[in-house]
VMD Tcl script that draws the C-alpha trace (Angstrom):
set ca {
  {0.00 0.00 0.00}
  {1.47 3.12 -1.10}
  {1.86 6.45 0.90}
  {-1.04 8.39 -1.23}
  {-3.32 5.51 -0.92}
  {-2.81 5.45 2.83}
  {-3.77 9.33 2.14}
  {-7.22 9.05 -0.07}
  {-8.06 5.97 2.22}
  {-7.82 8.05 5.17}
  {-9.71 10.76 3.21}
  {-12.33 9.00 2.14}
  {-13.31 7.19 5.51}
  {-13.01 11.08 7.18}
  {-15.63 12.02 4.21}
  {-17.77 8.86 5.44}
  {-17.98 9.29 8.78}
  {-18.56 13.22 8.09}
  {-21.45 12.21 5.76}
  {-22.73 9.96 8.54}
  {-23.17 12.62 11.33}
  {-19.79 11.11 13.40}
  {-17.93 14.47 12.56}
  {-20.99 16.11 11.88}
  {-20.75 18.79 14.33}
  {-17.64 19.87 17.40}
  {-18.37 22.78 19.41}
  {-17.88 23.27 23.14}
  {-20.70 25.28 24.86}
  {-19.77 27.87 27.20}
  {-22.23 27.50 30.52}
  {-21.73 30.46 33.10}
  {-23.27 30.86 36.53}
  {-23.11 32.24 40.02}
  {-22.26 29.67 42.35}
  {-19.00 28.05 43.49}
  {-17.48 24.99 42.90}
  {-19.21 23.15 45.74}
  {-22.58 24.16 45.14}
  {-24.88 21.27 43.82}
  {-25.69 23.69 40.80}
  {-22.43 23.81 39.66}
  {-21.95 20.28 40.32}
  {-25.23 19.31 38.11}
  {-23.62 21.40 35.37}
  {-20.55 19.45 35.28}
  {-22.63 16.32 35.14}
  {-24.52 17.77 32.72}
  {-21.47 18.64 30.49}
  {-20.03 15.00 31.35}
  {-23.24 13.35 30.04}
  {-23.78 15.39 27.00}
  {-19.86 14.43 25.80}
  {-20.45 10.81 26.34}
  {-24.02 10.79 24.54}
  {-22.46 12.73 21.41}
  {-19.03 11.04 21.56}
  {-17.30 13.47 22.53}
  {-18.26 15.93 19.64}
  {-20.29 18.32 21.92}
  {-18.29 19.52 25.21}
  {-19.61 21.81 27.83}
  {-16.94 24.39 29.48}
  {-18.38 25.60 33.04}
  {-17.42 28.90 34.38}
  {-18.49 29.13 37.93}
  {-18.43 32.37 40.91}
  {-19.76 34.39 37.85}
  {-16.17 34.35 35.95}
  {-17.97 34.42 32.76}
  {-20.64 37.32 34.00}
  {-22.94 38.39 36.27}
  {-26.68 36.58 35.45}
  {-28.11 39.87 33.71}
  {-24.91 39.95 31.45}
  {-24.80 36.22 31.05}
  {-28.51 36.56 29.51}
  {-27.99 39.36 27.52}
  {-24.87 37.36 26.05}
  {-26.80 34.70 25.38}
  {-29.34 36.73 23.25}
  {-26.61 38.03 21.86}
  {-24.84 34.26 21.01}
  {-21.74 35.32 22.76}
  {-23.00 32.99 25.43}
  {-24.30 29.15 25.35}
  {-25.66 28.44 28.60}
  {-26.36 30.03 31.84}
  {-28.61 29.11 35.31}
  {-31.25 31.72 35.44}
  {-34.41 31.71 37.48}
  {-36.87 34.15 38.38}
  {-34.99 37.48 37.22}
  {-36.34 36.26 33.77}
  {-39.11 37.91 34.29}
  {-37.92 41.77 33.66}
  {-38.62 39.71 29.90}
  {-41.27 36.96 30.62}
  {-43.69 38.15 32.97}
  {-44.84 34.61 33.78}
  {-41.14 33.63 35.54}
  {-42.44 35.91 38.28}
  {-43.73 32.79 39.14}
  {-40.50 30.88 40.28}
  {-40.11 33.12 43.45}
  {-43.52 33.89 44.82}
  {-43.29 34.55 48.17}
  {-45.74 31.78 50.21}
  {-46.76 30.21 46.84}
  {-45.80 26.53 48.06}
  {-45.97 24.73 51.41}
  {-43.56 21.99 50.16}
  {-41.33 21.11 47.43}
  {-43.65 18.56 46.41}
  {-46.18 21.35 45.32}
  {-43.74 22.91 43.92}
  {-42.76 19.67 41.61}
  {-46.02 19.28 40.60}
  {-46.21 22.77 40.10}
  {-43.26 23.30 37.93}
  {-43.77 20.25 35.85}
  {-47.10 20.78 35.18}
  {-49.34 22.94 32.75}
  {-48.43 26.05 33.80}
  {-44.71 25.07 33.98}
  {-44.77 24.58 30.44}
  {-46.39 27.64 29.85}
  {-43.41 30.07 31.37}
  {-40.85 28.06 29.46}
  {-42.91 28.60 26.26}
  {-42.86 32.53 27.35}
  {-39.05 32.43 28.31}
  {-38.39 31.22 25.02}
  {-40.43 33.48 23.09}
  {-39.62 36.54 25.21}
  {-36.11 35.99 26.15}
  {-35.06 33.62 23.02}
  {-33.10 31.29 25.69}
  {-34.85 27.82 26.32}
  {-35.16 26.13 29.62}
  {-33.75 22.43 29.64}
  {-33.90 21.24 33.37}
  {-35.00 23.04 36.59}
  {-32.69 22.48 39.75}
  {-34.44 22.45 43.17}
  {-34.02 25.13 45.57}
  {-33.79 25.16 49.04}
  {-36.48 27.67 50.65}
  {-35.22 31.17 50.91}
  {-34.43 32.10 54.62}
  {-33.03 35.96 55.86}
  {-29.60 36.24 56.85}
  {-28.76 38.80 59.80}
  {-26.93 39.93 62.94}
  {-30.02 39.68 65.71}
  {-33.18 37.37 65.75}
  {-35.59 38.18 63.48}
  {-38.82 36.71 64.46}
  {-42.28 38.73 63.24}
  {-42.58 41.22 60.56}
  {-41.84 44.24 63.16}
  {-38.72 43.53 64.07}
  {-37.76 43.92 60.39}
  {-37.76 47.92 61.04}
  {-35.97 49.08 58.34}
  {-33.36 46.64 57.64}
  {-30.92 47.37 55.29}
  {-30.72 44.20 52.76}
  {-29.81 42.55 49.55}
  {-32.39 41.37 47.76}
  {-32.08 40.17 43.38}
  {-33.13 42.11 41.26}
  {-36.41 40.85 41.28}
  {-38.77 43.82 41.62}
  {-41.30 41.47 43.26}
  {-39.17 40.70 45.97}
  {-37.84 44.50 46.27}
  {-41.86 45.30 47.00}
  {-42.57 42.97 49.14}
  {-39.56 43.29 51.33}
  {-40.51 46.80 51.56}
  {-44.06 46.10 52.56}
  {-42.74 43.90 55.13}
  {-40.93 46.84 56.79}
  {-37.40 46.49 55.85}
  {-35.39 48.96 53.49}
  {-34.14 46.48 50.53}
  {-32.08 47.09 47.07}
  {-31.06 45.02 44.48}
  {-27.35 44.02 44.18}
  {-25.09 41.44 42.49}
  {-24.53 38.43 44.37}
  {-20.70 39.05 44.11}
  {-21.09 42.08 46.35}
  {-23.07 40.60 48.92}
  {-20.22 39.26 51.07}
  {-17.95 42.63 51.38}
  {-21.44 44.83 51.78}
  {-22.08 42.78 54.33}
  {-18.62 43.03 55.91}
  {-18.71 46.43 55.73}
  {-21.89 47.16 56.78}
  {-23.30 49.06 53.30}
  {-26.16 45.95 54.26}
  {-26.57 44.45 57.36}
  {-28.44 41.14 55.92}
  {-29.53 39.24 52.67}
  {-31.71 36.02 51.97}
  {-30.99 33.02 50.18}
  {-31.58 29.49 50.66}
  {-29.09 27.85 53.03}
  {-26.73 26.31 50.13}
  {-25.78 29.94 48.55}
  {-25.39 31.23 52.47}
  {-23.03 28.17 52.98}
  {-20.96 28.52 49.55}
  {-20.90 31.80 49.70}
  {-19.34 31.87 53.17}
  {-21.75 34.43 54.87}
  {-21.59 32.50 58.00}
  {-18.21 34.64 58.41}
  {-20.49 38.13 58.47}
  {-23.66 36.89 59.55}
  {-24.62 35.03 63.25}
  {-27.91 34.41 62.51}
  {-30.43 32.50 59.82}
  {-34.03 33.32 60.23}
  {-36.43 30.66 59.14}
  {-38.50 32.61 56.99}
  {-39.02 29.87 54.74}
  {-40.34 33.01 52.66}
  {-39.93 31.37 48.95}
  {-39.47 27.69 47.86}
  {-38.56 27.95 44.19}
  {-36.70 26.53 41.35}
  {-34.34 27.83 38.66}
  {-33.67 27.09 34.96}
  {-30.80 25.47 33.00}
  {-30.95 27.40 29.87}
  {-29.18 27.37 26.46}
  {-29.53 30.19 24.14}
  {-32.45 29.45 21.54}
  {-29.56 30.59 18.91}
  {-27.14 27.55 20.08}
  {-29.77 25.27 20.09}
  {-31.15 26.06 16.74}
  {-27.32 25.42 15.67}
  {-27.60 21.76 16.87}
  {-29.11 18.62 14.64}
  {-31.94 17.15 16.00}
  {-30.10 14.00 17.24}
  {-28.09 16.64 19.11}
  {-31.05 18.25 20.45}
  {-31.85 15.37 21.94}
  {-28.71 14.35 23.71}
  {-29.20 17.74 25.14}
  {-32.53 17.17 26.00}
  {-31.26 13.85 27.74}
  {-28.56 14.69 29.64}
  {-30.29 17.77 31.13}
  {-32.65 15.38 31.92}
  {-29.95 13.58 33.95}
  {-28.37 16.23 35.61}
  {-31.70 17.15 37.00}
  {-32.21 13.97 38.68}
  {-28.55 14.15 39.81}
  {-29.28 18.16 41.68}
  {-31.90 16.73 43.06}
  {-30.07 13.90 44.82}
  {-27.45 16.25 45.50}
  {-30.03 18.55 46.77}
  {-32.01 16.51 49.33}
  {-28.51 15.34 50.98}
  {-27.50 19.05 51.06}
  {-30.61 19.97 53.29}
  {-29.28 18.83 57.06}
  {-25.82 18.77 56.10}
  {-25.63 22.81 55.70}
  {-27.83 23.33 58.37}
  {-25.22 21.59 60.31}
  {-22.14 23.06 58.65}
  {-23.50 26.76 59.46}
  {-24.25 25.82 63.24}
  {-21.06 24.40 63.49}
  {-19.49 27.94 62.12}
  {-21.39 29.53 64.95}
  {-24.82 30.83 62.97}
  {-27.91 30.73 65.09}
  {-31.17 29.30 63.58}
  {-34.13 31.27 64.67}
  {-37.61 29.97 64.06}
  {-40.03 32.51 62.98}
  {-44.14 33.51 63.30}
  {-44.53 31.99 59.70}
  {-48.28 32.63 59.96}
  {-47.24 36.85 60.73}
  {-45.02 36.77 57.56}
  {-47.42 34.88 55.42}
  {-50.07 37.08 56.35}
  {-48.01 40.54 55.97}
  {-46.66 39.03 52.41}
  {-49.86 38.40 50.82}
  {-51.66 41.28 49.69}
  {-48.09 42.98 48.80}
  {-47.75 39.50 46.33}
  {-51.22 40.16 44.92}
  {-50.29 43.99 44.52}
  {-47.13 43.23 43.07}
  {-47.78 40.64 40.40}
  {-49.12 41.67 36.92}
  {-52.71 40.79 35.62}
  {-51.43 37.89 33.60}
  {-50.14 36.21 36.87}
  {-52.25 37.08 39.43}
  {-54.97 34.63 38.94}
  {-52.56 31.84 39.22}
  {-50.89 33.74 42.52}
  {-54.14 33.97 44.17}
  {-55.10 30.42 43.03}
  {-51.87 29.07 44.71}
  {-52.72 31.24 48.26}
  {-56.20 29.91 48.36}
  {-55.15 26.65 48.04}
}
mol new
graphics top color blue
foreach p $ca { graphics top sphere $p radius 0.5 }
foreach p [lrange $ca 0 end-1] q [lrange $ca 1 end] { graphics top cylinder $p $q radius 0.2 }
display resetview
């Protein structure tokens, strides 16, 4: 066998396997978020990205950029309609586009998570990823669990009074900006890469987050105390731009499809272990967990929800109260 036959032998099995979809398509998707390397979000993602390579061969690799390195959320979006972006984690700030992801963060919506499953996978679920599509042009894939949001400060924090004006950080989520207000404290929106050093010097003197992001995020270290508001019990999205997804074959598609599927079921075992072990961790750092008058909070939230949700969503918000 000559040296030029070796050549157009080589060539023409390249042009085969090209034809046949094996080389049909390399990229490697850039997916940017807000948490650190221990949080189970950026674990899923990894999974995600480790699943997606081995369903397409290798051909399709995911590149995860964690502690915002690639951009805060707003910017990651904005990237992402742009196409500079692939993929981000995205949840309820959505909604300065789709009004319906107001949704993922009402205050008091859900008493457990299992409402909130049945919630998010449900008719209406599919209705604010149709809208986040349409509006934003970014598709939802998966939905991590979160754990319910709880309020961060230095004292004990137990009714809606002894809020009084507390400086804190809230997203910027103008739901949550409202309603915090309403509840007597003085809150502002801020990235979540300022929180810690705001906190440490005392521009804020709390924030609220579910007890994963106050563990990663190490505010045990400028906060003594977690309040069990329990005030939201939400999800959040793992998105790929609509414009890298309309770049991908079908058969691609649905490797995406499949191993988002997968890392969903893998946050959610992550997730479930998570719950005692942070509690734990953050006592052990010295926090103190303060129980709250849920019914006081639930009852001061609920006509600032009602005011504060548009007239698309606030049949569905006062469906999920009454019930």
């Amino acid at each position: 066998m000559t040296f030029k036959w070796k050549l157009a032998a080589v060539a023409a099995t390249v042009a085969a396997l090209s034809a046949g979809g094996a080389f049909a398509q390399e990229m490697t998707l850039k997916l940017g978020h807000l948490a650190n390397e221990e949080n189970p979000w950026h674990q899923a993602s990894v999974k995600f990205g480790e699943e997606l390579s081995a369903l397409t061969d290798g051909r399709i690799a995911v590149e995860v950029f964690p502690n915002e390195s690639l951009g805060k959320e707003i910017d990651l979006i904005n990237g992402m309609q742009l196409g500079t972006v692939d993929m981000t984690i995205t949840g309820e700030s959505l909604q300065n586009w789709a009004p319906k992801a107001a949704l993922l963060a009402v205050p008091y919506a859900f008493k457990t998570i299992e409402d909130m499953d049945a919630f998010a996978s449900g008719p209406v679920g599919d209705e604010i990823e149709q809208q986040i599509i349409e509006k934003v042009q970014i598709r939802p894939i998966a939905y991590f669990a979160r754990g319910a949001r709880d309020l961060t400060s230095n004292r004990a924090i137990t009714t809606p009074a002894d809020l009084d004006g507390l400086k804190m950080r809230v997203p910027n989520v103008p739901l949550f900006v409202d309603v915090w207000k309403a509840l007597g404290a003085n809150p502002g929106p801020m990235a979540f890469s300022e929180v810690f050093t705001s906190l440490q010097n005392g521009t804020i003197e709390a924030q609220e987050n579910p007890l994963a992001l106050i563990r990663s995020a190490s505010f045990y270290e400028v906060q003594s105390h977690v309040n069990l508001t329990d005030h939201v019990r939400s999800w959040i999205y793992l998105t790929i731009a609509e414009q890298t997804w309309n770049k991908l074959s079908e058969e691609d598609q649905a490797a995406v499809t499949e191993a988002a599927a997968r890392a969903q079921a893998y946050e959610r075992e992550l997730f479930n272990e998570s719950l005692a072990a942070d509690r734990e961790f953050l006592e052990s750092k010295g926090m103190t967990f303060v129980d709250v008058d849920a019914a006081a909070f639930q009852a001061a939230a609920k006509d600032a929800v009602l005011a504060n949700v548009n007239d698309e969503i606030r049949p569905i918000v006062e469906d999920l109260f009454a019930n």
